[in-house]
C-alpha positions as CSV (number, residue, x, y, z in Angstrom):
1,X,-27.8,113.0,35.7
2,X,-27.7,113.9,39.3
3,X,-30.9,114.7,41.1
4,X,-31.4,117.9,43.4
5,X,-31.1,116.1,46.7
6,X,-27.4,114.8,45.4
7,X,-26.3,117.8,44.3
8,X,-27.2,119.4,47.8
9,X,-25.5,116.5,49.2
10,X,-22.0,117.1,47.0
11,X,-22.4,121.0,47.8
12,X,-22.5,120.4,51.7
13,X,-19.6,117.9,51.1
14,X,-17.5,120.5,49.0
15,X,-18.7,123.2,51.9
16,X,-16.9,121.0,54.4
17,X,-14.2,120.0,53.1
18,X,-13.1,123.6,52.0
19,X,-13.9,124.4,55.5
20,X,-11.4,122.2,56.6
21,X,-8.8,122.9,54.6
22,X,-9.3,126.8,55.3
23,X,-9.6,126.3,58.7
24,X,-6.9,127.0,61.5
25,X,-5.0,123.4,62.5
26,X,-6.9,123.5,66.0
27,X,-10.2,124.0,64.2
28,X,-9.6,121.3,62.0
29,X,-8.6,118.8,64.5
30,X,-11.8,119.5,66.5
31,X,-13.6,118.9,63.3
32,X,-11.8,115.5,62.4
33,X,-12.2,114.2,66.0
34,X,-16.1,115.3,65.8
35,X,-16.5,113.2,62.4
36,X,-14.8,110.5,63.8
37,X,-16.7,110.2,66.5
38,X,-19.8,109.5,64.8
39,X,-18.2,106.7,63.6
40,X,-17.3,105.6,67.0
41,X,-20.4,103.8,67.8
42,X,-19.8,101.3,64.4
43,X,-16.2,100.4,65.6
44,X,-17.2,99.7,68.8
45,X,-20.0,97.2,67.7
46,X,-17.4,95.6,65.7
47,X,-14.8,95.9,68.5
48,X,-17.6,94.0,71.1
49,X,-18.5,91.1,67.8
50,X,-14.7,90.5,68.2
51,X,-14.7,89.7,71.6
52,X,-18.0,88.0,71.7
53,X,-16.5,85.4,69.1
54,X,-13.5,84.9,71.3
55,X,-15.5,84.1,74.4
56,X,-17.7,81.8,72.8
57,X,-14.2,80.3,71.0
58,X,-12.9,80.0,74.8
59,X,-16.1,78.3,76.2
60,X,-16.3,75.7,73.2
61,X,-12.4,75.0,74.1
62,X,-12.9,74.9,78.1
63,X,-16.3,72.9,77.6
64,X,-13.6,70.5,75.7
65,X,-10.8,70.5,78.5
66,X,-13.6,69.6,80.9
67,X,-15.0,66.8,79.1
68,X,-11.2,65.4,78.5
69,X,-10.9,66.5,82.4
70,X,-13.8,64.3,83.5
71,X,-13.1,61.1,81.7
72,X,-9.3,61.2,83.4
73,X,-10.7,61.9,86.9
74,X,-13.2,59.1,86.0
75,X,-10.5,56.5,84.9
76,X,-8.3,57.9,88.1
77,X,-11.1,57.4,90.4
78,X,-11.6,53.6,89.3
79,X,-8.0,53.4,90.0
80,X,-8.1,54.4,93.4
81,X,-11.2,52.0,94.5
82,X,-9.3,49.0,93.0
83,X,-6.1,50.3,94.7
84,X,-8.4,50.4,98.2
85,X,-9.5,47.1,97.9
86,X,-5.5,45.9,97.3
87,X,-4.7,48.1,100.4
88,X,-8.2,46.8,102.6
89,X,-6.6,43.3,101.7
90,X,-3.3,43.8,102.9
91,X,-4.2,45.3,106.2
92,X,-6.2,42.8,106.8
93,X,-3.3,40.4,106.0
94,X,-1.4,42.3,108.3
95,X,-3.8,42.3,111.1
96,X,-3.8,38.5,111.0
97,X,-0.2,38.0,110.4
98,X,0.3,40.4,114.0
99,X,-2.3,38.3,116.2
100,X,-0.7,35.2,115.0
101,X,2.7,36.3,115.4
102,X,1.8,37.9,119.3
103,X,0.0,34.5,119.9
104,X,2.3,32.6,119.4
105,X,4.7,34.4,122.0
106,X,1.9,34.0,124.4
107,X,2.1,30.2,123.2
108,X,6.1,29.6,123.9
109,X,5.0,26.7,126.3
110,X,3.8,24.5,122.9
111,X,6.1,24.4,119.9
112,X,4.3,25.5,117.3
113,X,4.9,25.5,113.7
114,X,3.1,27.8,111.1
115,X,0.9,26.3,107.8
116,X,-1.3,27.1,105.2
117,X,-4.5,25.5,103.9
118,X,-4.4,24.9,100.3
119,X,-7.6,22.8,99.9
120,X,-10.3,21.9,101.2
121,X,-13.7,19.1,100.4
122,X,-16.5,21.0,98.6
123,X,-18.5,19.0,100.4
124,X,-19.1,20.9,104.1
125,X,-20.3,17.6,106.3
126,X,-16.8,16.2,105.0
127,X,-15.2,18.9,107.1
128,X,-11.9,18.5,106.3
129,X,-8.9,20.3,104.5
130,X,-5.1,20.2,103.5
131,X,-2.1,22.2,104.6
132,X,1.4,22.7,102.6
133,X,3.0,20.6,105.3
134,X,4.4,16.7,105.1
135,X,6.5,14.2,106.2
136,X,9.3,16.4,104.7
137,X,8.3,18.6,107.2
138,X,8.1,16.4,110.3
139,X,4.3,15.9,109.8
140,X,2.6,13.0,111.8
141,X,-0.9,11.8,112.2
142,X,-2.8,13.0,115.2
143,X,-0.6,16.7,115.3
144,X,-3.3,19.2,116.8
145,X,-4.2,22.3,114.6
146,X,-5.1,25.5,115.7
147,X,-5.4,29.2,114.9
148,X,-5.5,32.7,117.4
149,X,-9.1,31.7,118.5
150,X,-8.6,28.2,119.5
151,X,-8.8,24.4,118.3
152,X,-9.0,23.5,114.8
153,X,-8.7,19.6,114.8
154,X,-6.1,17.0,114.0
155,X,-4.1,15.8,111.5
156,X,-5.5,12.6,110.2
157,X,-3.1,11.6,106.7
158,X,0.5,12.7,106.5
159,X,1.5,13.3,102.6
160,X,5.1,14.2,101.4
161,X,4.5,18.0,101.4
162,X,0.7,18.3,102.1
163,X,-1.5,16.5,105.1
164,X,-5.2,16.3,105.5
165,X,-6.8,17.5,108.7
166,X,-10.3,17.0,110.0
167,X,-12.0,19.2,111.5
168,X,-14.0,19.2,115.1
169,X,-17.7,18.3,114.3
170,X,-16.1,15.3,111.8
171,X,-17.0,12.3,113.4
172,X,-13.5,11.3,113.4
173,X,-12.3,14.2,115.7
174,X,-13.5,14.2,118.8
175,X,-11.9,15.5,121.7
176,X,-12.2,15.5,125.9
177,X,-13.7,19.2,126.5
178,X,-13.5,21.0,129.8
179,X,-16.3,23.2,130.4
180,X,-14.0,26.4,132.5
181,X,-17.1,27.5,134.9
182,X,-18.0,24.6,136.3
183,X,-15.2,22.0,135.7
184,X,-17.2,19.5,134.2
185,X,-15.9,17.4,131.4
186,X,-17.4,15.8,128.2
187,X,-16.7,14.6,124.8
188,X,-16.9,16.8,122.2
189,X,-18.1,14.8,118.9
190,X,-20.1,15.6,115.0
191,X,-21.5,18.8,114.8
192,X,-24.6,18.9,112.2
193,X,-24.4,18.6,108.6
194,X,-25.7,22.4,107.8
195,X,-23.4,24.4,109.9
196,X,-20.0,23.8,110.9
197,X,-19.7,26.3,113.4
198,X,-22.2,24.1,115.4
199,X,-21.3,21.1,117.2
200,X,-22.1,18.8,119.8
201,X,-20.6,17.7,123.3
202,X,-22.2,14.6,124.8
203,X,-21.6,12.6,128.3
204,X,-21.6,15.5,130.7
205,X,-23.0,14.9,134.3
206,X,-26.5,14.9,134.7
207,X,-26.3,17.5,137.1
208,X,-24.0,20.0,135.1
209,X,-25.5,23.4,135.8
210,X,-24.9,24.7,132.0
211,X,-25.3,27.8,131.2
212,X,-25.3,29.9,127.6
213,X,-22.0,31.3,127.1
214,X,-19.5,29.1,129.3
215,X,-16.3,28.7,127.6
216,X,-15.4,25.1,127.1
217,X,-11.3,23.9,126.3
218,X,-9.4,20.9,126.0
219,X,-9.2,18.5,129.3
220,X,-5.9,17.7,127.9
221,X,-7.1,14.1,128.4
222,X,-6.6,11.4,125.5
223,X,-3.1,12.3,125.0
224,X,-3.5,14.0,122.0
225,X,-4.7,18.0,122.5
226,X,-3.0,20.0,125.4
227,X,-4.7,21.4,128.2
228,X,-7.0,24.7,128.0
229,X,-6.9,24.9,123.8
230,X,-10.2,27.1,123.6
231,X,-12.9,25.0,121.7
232,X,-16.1,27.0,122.1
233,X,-18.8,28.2,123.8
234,X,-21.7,26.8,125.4
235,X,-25.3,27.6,122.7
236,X,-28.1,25.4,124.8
237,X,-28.3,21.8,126.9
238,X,-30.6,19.2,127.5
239,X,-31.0,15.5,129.3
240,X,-30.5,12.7,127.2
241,X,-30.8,9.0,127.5
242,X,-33.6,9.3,130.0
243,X,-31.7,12.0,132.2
244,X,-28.3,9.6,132.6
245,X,-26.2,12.2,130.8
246,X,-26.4,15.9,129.6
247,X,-26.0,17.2,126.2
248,X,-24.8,20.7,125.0
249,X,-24.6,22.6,121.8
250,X,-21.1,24.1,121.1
251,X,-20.1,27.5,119.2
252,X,-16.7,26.8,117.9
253,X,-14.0,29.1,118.7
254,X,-12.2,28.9,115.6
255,X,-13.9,30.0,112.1
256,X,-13.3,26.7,110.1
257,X,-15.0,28.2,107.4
258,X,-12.9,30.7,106.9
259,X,-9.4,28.9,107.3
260,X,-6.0,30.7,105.8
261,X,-3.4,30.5,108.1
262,X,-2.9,27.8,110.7
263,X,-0.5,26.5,113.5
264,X,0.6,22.8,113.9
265,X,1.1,21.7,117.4
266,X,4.6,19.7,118.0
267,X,5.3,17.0,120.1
């Protein structure tokens, strides 16, 4: 059975609804749009759940894309640092491959022919190396090498399509030196077992007044290097052999460390 308070609520119901349908078509729109209204508030909560869900569907799929995003910019990135060390390498190829090439039409006085090292000792005091050119390729004993910053030694064993070469500060390579400033002349001889940019020229006049920095060159004398091939540059001096000579420390020129590309003197 239905309780008082229900049977109020189904009489205010009935009261309406008769209302309504008595009601004029303006009067009962007003009344629809009022009821509806208080049911605005419920749709709209829904309406807002709705698009909260589709925001929070949107950041889950852009947090995605962005991940994906990341790890391709990441793999690109690694790409480009390997492709800048390929590109570094080549200009510096280039840079050498231009000095050698404007070098050597400074050089058109010495026919010159171009080489590559290909080996060289493990062993630093040996201080000497191979180039891809032999008999084949008019290779003799005793051909000066050289690169853009001046002598490199002398070719010292002539193969079919490699030679060997020793280098200046190997005892076997010694050469008549010019010191430019002062015109005096010595021979330059081993360097020191530690470091071959280092070595020595011996027998210069007692009197030589040697200073740090002159530049020292071929005398052209010995009939084996030409005249004014840069060798190095003067480090220290000192007497030797009770004062009857002087002695110098030499800078090489030329990076024999560091050989790549080289240039065969022709006779």
């Amino acid at each position: 059975m239905l309780r008082r308070p229900q049977y109020i609520a189904l009489g205010l119901v009935t009261v309406l609804m008769l209302t309504i349908l008595l009601s004029s078509a303006p009067t009962t729109a007003r009344l629809k749009l009022a009821i509806g209204s208080l049911f605005l508030p419920l749709f709209g909560l829904t309406g807002s759940a709705n698009h909260l869900t589709n925001k929070v569907g949107d950041a889950l799929t852009s947090r995605h894309d962005l991940l994906q995003q990341n790890e391709k910019l990441r793999e690109e990135n690694q790409l480009l640092r390997v492709q800048a060390l390929q590109t570094d390498e080549l200009f510096r190829e280039n840079a050498r491959l231009h000095d050698l090439l404007n070098w050597r039409e400074l050089r058109k006085t010495w026919s010159l022919k171009p080489a590559n090292v290909i080996a060289r000792d493990p062993a630093t005091w040996w201080r000497t190396v191979q180039i891809d050119l032999g008999s084949r390729d008019g290779m003799k004993t005793n051909l000066p090498i050289l690169t853009t910053s001046g002598l490199v030694g002398r070719i010292s064993v002539v193969g079919f399509d490699r030679s060997q070469v020793v280098l200046l500060g190997n005892a076997d390579c010694k050469v008549s030196g010019l010191v430019s400033e002062t015109r005096d002349m010595g021979i330059v001889s081993a360097g020191g077992p530690f470091d071959s940019s280092l070595t020595t020229m011996s027998h210069l006049p007692k009197d030589a007044n040697l200073k740090a920095g002159q530049n020292v060159v071929t005398s052209g004398l010995g009939g084996i290097f030409p005249k004014g091939i840069a060798i190095g540059k003067i480090v220290d001096s000192r007497p030797i052999e009770y004062g009857l000579y002087t002695e110098a420390r030499l800078k090489l020129a030329a990076n024999l460390s560091a050989l790549e590309e080289v240039w065969v003197v022709l006779p």
